[in-house]
PATOR-419742 format. One record per residue: residue in one letter; x, y, z of N, C-alpha, C in turn. Coordinates in steps of 0.2 Angstrom, whole numbers, plus 5000, padded with zeros to 4 digits. Layout:
! residues N
aXYZXYZXYZ ...
END
This chain:
! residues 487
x487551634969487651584973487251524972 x487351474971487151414969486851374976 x487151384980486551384987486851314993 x486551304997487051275001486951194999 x486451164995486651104994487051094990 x487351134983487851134980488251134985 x488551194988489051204992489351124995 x488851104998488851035004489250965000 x488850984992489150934988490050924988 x490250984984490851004984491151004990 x491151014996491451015001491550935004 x491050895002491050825001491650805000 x491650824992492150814987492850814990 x492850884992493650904996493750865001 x493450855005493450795012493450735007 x493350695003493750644999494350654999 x494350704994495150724991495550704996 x495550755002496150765006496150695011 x495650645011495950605015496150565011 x495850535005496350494998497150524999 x497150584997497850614997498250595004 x498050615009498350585016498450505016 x497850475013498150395012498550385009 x498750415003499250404998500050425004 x499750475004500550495009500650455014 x500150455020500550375023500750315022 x500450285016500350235013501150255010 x501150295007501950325003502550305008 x502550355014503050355017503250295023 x502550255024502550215031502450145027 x502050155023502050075023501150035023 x500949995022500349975024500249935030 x500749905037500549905043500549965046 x500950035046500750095048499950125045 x499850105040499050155039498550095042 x498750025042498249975047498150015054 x498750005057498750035061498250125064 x498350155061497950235058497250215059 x497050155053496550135052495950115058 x496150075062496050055068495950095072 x496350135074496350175079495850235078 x495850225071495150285068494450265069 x494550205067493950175069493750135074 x493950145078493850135085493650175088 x494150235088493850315090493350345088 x492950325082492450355079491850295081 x491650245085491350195086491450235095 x491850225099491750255105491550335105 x491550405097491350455099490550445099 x490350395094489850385093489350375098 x489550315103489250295109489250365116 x489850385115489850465119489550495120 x489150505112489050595109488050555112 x488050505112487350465115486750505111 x486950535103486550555099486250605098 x486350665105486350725104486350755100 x487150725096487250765087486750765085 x486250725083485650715081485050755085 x484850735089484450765093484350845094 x485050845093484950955094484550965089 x484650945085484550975075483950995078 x483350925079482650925082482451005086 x482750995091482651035096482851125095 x483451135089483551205090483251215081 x482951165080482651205071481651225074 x481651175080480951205082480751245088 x481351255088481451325095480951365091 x480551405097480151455098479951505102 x480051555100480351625107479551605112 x479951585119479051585122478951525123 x479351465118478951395120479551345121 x480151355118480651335117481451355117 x481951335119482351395118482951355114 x483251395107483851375106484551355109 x484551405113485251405118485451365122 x484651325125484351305131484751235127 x484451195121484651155119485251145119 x485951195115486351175112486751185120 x486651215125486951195132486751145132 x486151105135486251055136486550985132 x486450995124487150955119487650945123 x487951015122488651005122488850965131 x488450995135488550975142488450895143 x487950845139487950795136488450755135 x488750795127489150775126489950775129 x489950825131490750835136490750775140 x490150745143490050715149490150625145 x490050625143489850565139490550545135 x490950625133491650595128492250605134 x491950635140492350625146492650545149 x491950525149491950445153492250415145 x491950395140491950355135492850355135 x493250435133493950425133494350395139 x494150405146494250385150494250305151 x493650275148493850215147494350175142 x494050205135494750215129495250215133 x495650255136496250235140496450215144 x495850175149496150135152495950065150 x495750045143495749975140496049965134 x496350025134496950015127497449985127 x497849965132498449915131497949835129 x497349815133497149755133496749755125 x496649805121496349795115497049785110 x497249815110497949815106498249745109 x498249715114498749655113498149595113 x497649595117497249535117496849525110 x496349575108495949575104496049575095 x496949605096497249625089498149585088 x498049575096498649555096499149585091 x499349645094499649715091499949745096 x500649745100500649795104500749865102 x500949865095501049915092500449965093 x499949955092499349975090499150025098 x499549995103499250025111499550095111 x500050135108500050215109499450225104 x499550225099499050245094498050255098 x498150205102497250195103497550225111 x498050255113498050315118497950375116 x498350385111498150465109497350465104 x497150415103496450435099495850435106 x496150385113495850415115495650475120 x496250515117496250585120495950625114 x495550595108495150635104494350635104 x494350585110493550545109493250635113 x493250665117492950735120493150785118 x493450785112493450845105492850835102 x492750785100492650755093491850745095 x491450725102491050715104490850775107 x491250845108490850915108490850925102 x491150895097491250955091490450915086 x490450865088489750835084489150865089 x489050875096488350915096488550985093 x489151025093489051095091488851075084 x489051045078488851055072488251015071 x487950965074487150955074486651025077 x486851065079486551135084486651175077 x487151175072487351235069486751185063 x486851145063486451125056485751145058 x485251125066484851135066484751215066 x484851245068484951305066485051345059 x484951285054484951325045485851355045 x486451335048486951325048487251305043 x487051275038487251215031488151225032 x487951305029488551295023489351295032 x489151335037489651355040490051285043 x489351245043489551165046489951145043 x489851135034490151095031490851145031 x490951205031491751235030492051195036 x491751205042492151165049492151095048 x491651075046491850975045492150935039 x491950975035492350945025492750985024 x493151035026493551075022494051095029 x493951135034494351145038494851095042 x494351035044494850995047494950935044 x494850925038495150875032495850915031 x495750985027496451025028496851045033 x496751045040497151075045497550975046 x497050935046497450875048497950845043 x497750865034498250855031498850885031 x498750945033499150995034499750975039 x499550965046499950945051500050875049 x499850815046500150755046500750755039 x500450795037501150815029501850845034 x501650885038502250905043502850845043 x502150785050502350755053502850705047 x502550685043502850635039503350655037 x503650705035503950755031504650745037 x504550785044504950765048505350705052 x504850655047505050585048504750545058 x504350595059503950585067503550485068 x503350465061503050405063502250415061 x502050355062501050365059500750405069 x501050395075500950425080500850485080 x501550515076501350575074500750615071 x500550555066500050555063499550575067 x499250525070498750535075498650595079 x499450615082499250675086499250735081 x499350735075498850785070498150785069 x497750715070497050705070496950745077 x497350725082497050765090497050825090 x497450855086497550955085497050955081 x497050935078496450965072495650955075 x495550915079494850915083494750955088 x495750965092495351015097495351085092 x495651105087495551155085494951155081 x494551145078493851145075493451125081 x493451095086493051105091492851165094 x493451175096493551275099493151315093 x493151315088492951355084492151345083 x491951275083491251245084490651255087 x491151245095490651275099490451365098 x491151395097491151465100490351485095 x490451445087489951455083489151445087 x489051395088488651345093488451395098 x488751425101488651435109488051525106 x488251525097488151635097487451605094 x487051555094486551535091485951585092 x485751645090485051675096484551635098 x484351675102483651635107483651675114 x483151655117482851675127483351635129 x483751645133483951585138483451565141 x483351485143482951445146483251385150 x483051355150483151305157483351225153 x483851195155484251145152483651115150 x483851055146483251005143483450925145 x484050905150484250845149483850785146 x483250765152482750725150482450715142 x482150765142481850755134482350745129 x483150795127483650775125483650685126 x483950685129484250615130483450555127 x482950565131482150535126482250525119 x482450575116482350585109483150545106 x483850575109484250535106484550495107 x484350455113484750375114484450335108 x483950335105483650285101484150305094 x484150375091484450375087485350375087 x485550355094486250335094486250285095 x485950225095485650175091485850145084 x485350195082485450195072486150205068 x486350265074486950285071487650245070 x487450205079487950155079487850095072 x487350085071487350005067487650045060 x487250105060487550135050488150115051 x488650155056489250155057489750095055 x489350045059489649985061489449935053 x489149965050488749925044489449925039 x489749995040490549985033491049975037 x491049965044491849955046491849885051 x491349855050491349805055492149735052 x491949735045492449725042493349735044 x493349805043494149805046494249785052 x493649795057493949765066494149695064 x493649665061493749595064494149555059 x494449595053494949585049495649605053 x495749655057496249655062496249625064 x495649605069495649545074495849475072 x495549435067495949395061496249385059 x496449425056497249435051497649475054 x497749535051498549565057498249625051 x498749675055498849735054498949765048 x499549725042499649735037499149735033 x498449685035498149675029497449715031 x497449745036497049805038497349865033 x497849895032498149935029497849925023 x498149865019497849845012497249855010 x496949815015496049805014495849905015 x495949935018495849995020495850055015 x496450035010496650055004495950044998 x495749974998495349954995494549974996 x494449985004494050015004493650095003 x494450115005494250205000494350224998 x494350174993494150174983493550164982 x493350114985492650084982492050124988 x492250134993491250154998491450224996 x491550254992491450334989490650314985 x490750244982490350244977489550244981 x489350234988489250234991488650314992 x489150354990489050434989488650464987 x488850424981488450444974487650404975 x487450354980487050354982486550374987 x486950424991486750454995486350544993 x486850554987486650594982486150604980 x486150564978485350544974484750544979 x484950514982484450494987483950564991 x484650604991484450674994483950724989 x484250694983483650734977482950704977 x482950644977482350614974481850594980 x482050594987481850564994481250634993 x481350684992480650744994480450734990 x480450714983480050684977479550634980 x479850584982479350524984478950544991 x479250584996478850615003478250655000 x478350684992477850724990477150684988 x477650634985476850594980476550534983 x477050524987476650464989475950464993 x475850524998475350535001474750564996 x474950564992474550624985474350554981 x474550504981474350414979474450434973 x474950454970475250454962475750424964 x475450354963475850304963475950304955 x475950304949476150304941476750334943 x476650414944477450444946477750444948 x477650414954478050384962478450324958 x478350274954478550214948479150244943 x479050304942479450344934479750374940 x479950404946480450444950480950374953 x480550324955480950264956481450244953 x481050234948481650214940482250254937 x481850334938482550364937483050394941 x482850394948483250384954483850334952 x483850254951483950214950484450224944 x484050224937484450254932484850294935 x485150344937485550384939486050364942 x486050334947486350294952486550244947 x486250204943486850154938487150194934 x487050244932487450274927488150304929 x488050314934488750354937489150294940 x488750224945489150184947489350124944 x489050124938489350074932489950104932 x489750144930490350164925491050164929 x490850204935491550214942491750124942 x491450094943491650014943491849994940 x491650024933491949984929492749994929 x492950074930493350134928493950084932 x493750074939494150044943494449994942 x494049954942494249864941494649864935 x494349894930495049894925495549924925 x495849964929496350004932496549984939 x496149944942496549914948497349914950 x497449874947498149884950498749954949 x498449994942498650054943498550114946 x497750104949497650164953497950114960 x498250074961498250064970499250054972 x499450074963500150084964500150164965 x499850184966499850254968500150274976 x499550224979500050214987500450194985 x500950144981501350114982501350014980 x501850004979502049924976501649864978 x501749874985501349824990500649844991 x500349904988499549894988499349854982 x499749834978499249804971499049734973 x499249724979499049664983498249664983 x498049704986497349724985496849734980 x497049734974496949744967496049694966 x496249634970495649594968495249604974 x495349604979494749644985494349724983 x494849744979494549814977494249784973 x494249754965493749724963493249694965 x493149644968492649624970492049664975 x492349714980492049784983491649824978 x492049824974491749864968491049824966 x491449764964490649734959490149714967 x490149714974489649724978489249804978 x489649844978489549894980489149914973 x489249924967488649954960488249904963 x488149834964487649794964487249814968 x487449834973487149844980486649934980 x487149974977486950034975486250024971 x486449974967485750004961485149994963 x485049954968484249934973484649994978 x484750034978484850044986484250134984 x483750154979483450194979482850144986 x482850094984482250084987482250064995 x482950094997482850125004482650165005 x482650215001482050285001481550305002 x481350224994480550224997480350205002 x480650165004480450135014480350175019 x480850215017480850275023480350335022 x480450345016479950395012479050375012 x479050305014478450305013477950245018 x478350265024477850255031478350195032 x478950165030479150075030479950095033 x479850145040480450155042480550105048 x480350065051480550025054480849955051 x480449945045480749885040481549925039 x481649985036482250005034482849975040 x482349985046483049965051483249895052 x482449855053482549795052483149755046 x483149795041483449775035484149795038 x484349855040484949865042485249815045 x485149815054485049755059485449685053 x485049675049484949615047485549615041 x485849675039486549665035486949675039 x486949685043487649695051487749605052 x487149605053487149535058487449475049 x487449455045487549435040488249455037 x488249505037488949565037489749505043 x489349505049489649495053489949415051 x489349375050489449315052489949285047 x489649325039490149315035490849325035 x490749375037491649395039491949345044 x491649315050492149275053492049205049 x491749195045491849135041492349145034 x492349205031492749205027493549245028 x493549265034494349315037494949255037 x494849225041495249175042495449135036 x495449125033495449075027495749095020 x495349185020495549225013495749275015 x495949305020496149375023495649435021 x495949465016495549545016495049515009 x495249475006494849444998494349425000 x494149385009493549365011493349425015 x493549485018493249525019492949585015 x493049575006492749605002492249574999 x492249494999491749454999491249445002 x491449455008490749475014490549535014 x490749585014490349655012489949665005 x490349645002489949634994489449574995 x489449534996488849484998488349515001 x488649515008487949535012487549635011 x487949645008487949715004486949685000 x487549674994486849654988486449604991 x486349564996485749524997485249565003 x485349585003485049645008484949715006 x485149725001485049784996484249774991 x484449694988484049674984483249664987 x483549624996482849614997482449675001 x482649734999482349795000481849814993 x482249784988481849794981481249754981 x481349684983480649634984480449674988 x480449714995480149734998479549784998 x479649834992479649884989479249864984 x479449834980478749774975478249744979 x478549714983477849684987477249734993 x477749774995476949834998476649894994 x477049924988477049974984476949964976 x476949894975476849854970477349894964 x477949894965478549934962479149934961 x479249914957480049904953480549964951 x481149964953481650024950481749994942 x481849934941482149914936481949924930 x482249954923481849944916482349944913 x482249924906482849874900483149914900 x482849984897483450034894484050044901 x483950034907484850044913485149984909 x485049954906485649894904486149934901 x485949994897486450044891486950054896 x486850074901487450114907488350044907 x488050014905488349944911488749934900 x488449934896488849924889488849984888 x488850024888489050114887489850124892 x489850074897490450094901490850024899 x490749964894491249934892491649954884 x491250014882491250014877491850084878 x491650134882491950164886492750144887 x492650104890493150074894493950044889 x493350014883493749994879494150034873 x493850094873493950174870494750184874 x494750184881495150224883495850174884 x495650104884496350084882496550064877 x496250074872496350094865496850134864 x496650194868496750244866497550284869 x497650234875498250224877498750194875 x498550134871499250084870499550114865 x499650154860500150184856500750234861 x500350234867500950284872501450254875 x502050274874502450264878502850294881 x502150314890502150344895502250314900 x502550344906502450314915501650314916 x501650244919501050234921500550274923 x500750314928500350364932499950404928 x500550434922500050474915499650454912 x499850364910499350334907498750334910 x498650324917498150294920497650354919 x498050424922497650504919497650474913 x497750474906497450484901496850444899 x496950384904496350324905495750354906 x495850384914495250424914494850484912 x495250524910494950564904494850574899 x494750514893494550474888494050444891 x493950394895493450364899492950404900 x493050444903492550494905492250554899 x492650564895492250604892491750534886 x492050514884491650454880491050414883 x491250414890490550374893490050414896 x490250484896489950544896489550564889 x489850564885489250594877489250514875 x489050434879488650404876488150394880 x488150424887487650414891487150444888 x487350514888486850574887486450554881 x487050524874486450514871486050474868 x486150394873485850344874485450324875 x485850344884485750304889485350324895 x485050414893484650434899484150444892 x483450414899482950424897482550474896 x482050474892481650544894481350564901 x481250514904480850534910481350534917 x482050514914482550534916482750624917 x482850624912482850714909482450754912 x481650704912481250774915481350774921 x481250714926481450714933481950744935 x482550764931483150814932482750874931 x482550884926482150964925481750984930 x481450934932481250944939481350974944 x482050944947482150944953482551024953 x482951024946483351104947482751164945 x482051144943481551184946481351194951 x481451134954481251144963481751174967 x482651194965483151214968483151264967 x482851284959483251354955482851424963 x482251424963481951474968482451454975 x482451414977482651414984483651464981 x483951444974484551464975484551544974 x484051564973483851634971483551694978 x483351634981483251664986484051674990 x484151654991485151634995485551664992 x485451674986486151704980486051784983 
END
């Protein structure tokens, strides 16, 4: 067994897949005002579970990984969670529906869009118990069982039920009422998980709970609202259809996003290790190659894209190649934005977590201001210009931040290879196409796996460094015992 952060990966993956795949299908059957529509109403609902869940999904973790027989009780917490959260996705839906007709016509000027943000807000108290049950199962050393319920079970139960709907020709409402089956069904299953946690019964903890996670529902909201603040006020601006498009555009490009959350998860105990140890030299060479890694995989993804734009977004469909140049441009903010974004790590990893948030804060608010200056005027092309702008300006001055208190740079000459290894790449695999005379959709496969094998054996043995290399040999030394242990 390769152990539960492999597993976590991989189930990632499949939660990609299967909502890509679900975009293709509505996108396919409906159109791009029905997936605007989807869009909205998902994101809305995921912004009110948020306020709901008042962070408990967070907070348990705390609470039932330090439970101890005699001083603390696991049960005690993930009762009070879920009792939290029911209560909180009780009123929050309650409101959701009783201010959903006035969203939908005033703020989106959509009445179309008022059942859809009815039935989503009959998911807001699924979806708000089913996030404390899985933060309780995580704090409780739960990895692998969370991610079958959250990446894998209800990414497939909702594609499953929506392939139905669409198939029977039901509408994108239909839609939605597959997302409501599928949370009351992995919620029921969540808790039941949730509720068998051992421990002493003990006496509720509302107070302390709630202490500990109003501030971090807080945090949650602003991450939250940091990628999607974009499509609201893109509805709100433009219209529906261009919510659809843009949307399309968007979950192609914030995957890449991933790949630096990845990394982040390998290298952040590396820096939590050395830094307090003041090896700062090796704290400089795990920056770097953190960094290195992260370009190497996101060059090349951007690059893979932009040149294929318009074929990978005929995949939905005709009318998505509209978005061809928002994707691009999403793209070239987002590698830009990624290749400083180790040194969020180091900020958080090394005493500078309030700057971390400050800096957040400060790309919402930037994020914001930009979008209402550029929606109006250029539709979804200004809304990938404001996300990619305020993206990388805010990305980058975490790097100055990072240099100026830890006197520390991610950058060296050799990451340039990544960025000409993936043009060189690139130009291999359409090389390597244009003798064919195949349907597109082949060609585009063939695009990609020539691209990726070729920019795969020049990385390796180019464009990754030695301290590269050993950093990786590192880290699968620091994994190999924990997968040994598990296996």
């Amino acid at each position: 067994m390769a152990g539960p952060v492999t597993f976590t990966l991989a189930a990632q993956a499949f939660r990609v897949g299967s909502t890509m795949l679900l975009t293709v299908l509505v996108s396919r059957f409906l159109g791009a005002e029905a997936l605007g529509l989807l869009t909205l109403g998902l994101t809305l609902a995921t912004i009110a579970t948020v306020v709901a869940s008042l962070g408990v999904d967070q907070g348990v973790i705390r609470f039932v990984a330090r439970a101890q027989p005699g001083v603390a009780s696991a049960p005690a917490a993930v009762r009070t969670a879920l009792i939290i959260a029911a209560t909180g996705g009780v009123a929050a839906g309650s409101l959701a529906w009783l201010i959903a007709p006035m969203v939908a016509n005033v703020l989106f000027g959509a009445p179309a869009l008022r059942i859809m943000l009815l039935i989503f807000a009959l998911t807001i108290p699924p979806t708000a118990i089913l996030a404390a049950a899985l933060g309780a199962m995580q704090g409780s050393f739960l990895v692998v069982q969370r991610s079958v319920i959250e990446w894998i079970a209800f990414p497939l139960l909702t594609l499953a039920l929506a392939a139905g709907v669409l198939l029977s020709g039901r509408g994108i409402n239909g839609v939605a009422v597959s997302y409501l089956i599928a949370w009351l069904v992995v919620a029921v299953v969540g808790v039941s998980i949730a509720l068998r946690i051992p421990g002493d019964a003990g006496p509720l903890i509302f107070r302390p709970m709630l202490a500990l996670s109003l501030p971090l529902m807080l945090s949650l909201l602003t991450g939250y609202l940091l990628f999607h603040v974009d499509v609201l006020m893109l509805g709100g601006l433009a219209g529906i259809r261009d919510v659809g498009l843009y949307s399309v555009a968007t979950r192609l490009a914030l995957p890449l996003f991933l790949v630096l959350d990845s990394v982040a998860r390998a290298f952040a105990p590396m820096v939590a290790h050395l830094y307090p140890q003041q090896q700062i030299e090796r704290l400089g060479s795990v920056y770097a190659a953190a960094t290195e890694w992260i370009l190497a995989i996101n060059v090349a993804a951007g690059v893979l894209i932009a040149m294929n734009a318009e074929s990978i977004l005929r995949l939905f469909g005709d009318e998505f190649v509209a978005a061809a140049m928002p994707l691009r441009v999403l793209c070239l903010g987002i590698v830009a934005a990624t290749s400083c974004g180790a040194a969020a790590s180091m900020l958080t990893m090394t005493r500078w977590q309030r700057l971390e948030m400050i800096d957040n804060l400060l790309l919402l608010l930037i994020n914001v201001a930009l979008n209402a200056l550029l929606i109006p005027r250029f539709g979804a092309l200004g809304a990938a210009f404001a996300t990619a702008t305020s993206a990388t300006s805010v990305y980058a001055l975490k790097v100055l931040q990072v240099r100026w208190l830890l006197s520390l740079q991610p950058f060296r000459p050799r990451q340039a290879a990544s960025a000409l290894l993936a043009l060189v790449a690139a130009a291999t695999s359409w090389l390597a196409t244009q003798p064919l005379d195949v349907h597109e959709h082949l060609e585009l496969a063939v695009r990609v796996v020539v691209f990726a094998a070729t920019y795969g054996m020049l990385w390796w043995r180019w464009g990754c460094s030695a301290t590269s290399r050993e950093v990786l040999q590192s880290i699968m030394q620091r994994q190999a015992p924990e997968a040994a242990k598990l296996g």
